[in-house]
PDB file of N, CA, C and O in Angstrom:
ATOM      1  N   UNK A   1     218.879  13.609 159.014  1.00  0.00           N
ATOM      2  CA  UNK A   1     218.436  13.008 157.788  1.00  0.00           C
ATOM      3  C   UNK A   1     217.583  14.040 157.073  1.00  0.00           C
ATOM      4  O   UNK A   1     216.845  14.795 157.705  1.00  0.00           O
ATOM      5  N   UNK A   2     217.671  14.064 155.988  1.00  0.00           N
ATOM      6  CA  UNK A   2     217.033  15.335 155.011  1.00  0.00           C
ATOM      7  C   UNK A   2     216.662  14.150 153.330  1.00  0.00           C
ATOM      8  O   UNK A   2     217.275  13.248 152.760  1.00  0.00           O
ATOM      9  N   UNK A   3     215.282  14.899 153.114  1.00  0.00           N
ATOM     10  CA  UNK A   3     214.725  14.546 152.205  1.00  0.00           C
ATOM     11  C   UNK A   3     214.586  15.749 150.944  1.00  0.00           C
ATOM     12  O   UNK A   3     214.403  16.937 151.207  1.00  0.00           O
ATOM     13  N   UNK A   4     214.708  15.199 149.513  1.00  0.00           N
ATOM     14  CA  UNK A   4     215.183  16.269 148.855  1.00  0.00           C
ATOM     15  C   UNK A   4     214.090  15.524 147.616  1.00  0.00           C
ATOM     16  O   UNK A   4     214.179  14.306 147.464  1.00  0.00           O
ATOM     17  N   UNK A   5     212.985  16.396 146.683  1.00  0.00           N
ATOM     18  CA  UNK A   5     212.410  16.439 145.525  1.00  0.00           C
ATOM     19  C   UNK A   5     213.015  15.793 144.670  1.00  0.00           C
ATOM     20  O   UNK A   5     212.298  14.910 144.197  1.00  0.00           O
ATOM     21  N   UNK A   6     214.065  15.832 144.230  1.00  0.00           N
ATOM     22  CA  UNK A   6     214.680  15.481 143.160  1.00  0.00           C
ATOM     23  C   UNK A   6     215.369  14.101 143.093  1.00  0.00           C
ATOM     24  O   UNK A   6     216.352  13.951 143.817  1.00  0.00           O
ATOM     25  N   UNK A   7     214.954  13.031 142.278  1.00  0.00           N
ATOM     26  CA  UNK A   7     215.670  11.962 141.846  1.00  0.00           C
ATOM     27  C   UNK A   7     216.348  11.009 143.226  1.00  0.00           C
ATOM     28  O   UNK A   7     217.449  10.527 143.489  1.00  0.00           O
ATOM     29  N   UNK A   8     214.200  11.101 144.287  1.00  0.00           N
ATOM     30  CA  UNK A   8     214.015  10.641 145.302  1.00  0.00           C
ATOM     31  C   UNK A   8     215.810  10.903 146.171  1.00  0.00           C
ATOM     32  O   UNK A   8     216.276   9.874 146.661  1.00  0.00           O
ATOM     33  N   UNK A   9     216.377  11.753 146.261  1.00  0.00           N
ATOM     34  CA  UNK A   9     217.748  12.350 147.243  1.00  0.00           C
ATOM     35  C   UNK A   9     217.719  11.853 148.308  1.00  0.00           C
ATOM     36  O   UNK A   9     216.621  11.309 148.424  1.00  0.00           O
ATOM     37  N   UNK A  10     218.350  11.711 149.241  1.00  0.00           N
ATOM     38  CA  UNK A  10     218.737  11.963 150.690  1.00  0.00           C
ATOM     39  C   UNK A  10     219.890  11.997 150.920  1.00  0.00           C
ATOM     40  O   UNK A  10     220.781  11.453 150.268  1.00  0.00           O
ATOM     41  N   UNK A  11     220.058  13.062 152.496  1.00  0.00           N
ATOM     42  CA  UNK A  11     221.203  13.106 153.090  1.00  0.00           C
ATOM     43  C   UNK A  11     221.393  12.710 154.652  1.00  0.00           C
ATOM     44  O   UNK A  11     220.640  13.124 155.534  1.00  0.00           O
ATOM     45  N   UNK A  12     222.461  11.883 154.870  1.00  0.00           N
ATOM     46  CA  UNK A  12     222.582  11.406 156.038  1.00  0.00           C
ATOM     47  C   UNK A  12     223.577  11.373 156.224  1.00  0.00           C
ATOM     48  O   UNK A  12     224.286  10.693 155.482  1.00  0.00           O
ATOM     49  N   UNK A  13     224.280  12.267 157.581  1.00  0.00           N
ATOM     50  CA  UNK A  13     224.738  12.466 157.894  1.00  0.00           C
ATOM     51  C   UNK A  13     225.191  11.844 159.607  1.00  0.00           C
ATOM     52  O   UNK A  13     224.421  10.997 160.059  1.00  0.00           O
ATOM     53  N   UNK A  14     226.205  12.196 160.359  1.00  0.00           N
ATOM     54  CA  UNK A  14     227.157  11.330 161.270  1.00  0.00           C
ATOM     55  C   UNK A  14     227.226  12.642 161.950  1.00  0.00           C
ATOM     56  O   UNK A  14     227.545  13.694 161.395  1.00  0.00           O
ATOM     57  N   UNK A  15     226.865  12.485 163.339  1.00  0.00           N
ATOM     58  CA  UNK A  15     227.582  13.634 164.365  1.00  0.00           C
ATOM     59  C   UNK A  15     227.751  13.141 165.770  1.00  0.00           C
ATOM     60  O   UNK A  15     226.975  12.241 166.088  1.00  0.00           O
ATOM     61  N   UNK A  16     228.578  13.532 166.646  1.00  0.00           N
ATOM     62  CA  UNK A  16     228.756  12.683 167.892  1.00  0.00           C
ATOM     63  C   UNK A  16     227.440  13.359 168.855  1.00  0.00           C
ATOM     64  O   UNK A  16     227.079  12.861 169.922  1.00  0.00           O
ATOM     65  N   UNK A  17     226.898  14.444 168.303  1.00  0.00           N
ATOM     66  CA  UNK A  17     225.937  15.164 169.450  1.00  0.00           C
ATOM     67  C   UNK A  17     225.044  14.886 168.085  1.00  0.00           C
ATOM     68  O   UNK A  17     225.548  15.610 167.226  1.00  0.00           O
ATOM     69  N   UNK A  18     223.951  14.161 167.518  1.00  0.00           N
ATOM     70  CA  UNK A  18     223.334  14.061 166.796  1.00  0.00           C
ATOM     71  C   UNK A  18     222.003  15.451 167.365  1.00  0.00           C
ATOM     72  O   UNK A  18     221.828  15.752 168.545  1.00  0.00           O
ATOM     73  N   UNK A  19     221.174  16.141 166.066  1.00  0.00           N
ATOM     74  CA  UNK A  19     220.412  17.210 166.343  1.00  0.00           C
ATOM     75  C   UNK A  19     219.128  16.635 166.741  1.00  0.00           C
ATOM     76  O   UNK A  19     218.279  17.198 167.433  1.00  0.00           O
ATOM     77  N   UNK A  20     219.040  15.001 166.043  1.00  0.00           N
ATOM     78  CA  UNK A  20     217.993  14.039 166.177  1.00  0.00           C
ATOM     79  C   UNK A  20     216.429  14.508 165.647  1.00  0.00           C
ATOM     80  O   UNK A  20     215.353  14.403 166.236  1.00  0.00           O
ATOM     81  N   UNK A  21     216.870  15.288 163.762  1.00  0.00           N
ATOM     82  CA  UNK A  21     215.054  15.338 163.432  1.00  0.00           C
ATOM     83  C   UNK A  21     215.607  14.719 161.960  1.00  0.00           C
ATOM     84  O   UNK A  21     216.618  14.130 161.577  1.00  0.00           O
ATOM     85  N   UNK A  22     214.215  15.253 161.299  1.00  0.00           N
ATOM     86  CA  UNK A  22     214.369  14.226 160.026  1.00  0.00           C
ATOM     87  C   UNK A  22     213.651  15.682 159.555  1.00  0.00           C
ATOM     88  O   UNK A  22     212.767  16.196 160.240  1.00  0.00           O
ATOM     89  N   UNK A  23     214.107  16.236 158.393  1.00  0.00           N
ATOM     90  CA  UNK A  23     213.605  16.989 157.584  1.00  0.00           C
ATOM     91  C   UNK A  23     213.156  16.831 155.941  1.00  0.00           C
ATOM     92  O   UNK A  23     213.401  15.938 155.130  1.00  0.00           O
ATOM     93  N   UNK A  24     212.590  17.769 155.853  1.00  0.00           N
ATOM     94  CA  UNK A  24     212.002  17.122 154.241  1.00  0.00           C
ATOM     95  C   UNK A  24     212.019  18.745 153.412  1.00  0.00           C
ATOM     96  O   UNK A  24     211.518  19.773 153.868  1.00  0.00           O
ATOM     97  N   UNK A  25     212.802  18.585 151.989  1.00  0.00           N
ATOM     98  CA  UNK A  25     212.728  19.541 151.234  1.00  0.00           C
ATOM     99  C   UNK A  25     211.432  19.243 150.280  1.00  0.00           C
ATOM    100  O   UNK A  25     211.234  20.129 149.449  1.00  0.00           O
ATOM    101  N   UNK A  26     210.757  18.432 150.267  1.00  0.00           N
ATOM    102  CA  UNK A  26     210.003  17.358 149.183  1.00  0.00           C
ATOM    103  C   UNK A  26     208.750  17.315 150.372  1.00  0.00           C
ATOM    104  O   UNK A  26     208.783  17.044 151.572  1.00  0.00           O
ATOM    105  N   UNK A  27     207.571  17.736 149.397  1.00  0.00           N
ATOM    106  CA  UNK A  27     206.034  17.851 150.279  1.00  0.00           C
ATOM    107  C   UNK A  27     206.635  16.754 151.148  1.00  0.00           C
ATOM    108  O   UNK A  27     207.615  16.035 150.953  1.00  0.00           O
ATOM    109  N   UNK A  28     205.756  16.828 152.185  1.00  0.00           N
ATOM    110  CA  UNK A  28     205.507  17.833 153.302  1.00  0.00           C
ATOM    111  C   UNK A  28     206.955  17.968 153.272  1.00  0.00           C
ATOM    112  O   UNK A  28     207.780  17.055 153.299  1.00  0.00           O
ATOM    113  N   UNK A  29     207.252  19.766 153.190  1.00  0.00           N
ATOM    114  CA  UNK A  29     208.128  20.074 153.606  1.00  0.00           C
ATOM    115  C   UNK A  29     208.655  21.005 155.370  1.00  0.00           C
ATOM    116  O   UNK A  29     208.099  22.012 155.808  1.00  0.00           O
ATOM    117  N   UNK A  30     209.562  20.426 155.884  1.00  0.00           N
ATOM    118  CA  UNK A  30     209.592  21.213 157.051  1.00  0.00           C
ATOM    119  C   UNK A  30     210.031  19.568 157.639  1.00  0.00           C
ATOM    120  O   UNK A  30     210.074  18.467 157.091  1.00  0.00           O
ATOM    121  N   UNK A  31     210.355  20.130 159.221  1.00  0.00           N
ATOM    122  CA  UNK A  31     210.399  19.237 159.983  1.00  0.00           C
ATOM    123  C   UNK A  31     209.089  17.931 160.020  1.00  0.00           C
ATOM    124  O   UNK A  31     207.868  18.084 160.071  1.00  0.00           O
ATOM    125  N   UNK A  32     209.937  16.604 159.969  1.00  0.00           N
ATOM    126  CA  UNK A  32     209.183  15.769 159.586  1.00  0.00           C
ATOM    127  C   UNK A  32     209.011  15.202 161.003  1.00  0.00           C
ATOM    128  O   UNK A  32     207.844  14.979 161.328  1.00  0.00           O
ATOM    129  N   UNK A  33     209.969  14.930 161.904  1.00  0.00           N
ATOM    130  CA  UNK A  33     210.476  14.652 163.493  1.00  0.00           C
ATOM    131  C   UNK A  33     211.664  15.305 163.932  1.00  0.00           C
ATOM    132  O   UNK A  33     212.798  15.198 163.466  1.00  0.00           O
ATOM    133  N   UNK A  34     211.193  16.113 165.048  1.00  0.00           N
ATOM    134  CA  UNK A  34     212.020  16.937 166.316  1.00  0.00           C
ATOM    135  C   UNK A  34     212.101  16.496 167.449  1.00  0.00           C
ATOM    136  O   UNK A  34     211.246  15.637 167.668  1.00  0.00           O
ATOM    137  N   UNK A  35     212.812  16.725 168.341  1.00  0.00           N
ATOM    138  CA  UNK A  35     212.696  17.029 169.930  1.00  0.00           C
ATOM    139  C   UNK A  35     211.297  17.826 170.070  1.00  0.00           C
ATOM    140  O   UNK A  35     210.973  18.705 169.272  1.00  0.00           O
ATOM    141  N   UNK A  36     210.455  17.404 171.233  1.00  0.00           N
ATOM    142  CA  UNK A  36     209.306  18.408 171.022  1.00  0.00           C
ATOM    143  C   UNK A  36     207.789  17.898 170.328  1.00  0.00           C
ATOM    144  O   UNK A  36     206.604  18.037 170.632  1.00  0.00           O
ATOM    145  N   UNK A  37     208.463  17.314 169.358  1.00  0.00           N
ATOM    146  CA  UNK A  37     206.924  16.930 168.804  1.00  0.00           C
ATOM    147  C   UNK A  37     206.137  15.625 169.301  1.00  0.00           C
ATOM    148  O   UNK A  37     206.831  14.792 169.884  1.00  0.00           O
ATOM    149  N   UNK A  38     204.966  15.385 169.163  1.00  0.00           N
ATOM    150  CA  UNK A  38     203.979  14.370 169.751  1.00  0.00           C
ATOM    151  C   UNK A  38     204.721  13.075 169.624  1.00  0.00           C
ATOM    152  O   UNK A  38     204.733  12.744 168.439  1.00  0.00           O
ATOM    153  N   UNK A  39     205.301  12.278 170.335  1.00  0.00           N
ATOM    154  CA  UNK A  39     205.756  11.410 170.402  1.00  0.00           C
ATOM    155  C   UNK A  39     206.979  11.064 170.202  1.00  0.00           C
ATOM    156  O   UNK A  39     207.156   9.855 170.058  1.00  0.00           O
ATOM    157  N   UNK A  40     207.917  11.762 170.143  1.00  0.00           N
ATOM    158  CA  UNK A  40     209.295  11.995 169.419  1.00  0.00           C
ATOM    159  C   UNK A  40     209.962  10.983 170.032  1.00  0.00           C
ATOM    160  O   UNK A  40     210.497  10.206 169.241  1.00  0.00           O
ATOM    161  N   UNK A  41     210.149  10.664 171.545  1.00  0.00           N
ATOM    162  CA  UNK A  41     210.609   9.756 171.841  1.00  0.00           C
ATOM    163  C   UNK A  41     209.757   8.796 172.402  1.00  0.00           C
ATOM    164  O   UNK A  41     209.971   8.437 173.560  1.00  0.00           O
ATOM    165  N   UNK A  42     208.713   8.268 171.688  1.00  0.00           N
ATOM    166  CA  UNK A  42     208.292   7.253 172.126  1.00  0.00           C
ATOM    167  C   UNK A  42     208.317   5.805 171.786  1.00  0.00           C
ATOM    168  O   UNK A  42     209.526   5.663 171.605  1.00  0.00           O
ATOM    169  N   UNK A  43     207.910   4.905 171.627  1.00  0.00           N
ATOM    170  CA  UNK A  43     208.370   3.351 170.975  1.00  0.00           C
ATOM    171  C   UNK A  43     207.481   3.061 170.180  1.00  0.00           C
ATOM    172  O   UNK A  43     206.290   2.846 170.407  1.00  0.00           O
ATOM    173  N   UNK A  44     208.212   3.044 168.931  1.00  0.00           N
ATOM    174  CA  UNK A  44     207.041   3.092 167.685  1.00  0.00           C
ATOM    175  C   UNK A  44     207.628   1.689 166.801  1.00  0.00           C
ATOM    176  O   UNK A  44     207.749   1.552 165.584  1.00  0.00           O
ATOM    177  N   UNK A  45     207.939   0.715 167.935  1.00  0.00           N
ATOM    178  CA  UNK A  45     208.817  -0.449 167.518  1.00  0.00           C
ATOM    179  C   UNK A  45     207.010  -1.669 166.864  1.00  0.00           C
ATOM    180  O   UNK A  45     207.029  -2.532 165.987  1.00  0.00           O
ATOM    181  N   UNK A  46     205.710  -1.202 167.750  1.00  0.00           N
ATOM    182  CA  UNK A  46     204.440  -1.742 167.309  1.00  0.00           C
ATOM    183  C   UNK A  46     204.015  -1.488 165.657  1.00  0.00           C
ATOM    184  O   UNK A  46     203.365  -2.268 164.961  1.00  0.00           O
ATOM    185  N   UNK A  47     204.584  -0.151 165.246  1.00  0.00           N
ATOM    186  CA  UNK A  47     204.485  -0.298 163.379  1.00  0.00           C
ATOM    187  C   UNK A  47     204.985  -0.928 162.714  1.00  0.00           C
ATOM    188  O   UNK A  47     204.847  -0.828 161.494  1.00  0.00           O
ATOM    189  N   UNK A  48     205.950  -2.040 163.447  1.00  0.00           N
ATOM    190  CA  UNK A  48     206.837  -2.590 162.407  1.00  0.00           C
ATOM    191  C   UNK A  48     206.590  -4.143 162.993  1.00  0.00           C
ATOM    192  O   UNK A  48     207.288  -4.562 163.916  1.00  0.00           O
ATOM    193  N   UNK A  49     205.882  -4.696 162.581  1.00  0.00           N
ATOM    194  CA  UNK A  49     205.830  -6.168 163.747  1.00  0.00           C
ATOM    195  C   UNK A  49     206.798  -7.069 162.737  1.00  0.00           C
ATOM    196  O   UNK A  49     207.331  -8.061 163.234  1.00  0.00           O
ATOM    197  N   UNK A  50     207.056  -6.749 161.279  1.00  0.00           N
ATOM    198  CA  UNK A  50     207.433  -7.624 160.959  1.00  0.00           C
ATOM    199  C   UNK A  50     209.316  -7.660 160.105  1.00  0.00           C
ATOM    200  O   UNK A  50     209.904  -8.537 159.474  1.00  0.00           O
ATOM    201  N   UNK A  51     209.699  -6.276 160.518  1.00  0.00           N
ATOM    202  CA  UNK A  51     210.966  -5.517 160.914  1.00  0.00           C
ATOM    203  C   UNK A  51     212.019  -6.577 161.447  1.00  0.00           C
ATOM    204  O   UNK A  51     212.207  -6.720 162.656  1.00  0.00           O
ATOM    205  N   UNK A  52     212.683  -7.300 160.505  1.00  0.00           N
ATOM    206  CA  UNK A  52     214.089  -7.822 161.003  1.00  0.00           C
ATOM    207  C   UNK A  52     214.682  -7.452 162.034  1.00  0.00           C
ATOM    208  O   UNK A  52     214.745  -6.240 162.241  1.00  0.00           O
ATOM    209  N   UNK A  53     215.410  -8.566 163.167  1.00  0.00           N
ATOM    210  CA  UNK A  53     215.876  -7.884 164.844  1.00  0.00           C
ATOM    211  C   UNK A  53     217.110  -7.846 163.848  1.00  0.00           C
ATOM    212  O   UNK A  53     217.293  -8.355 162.742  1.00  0.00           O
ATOM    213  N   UNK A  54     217.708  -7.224 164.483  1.00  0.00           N
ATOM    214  CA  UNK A  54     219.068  -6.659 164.703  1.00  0.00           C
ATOM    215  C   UNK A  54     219.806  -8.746 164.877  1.00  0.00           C
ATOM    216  O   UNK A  54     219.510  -9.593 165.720  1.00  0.00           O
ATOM    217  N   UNK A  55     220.734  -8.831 163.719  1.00  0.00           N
ATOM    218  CA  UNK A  55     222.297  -9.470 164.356  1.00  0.00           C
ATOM    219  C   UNK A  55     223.684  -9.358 164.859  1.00  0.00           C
ATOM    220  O   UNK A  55     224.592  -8.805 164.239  1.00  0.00           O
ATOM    221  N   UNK A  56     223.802  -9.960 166.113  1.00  0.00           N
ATOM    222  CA  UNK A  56     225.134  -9.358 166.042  1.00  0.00           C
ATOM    223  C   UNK A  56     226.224 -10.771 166.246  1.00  0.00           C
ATOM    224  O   UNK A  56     226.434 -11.315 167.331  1.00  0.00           O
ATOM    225  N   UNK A  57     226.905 -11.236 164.759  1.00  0.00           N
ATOM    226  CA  UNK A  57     227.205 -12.678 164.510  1.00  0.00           C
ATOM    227  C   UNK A  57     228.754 -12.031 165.059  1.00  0.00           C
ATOM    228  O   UNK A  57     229.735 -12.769 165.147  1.00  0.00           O
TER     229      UNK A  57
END
């Protein structure tokens, strides 16, 4: 996923080996989340208490 300045952009993209970060061309620019960084895989499911579950009808 990539974040781009202009006319709020993004790109998202599909891969079977995903690279798994989120980058930003648009302050802060650079890696936004990597492999590696403070918490990358941890459960950050507590910021969202009020985040729709998932259906599967």
């Amino acid at each position: 996923m990539s974040f781009f300045p202009k006319l709020a952009a993004f790109n998202l993209s599909w891969h079977e080996q995903p690279e798994r970060r989120i980058s930003s061309y648009a302050p802060p620019k650079g890696d936004l989340t990597r492999p590696g960084m403070d918490n990358h895989e941890g459960d950050h499911s507590a910021w969202y208490p009020d985040f729709p579950g998932l259906r599967w009808d």
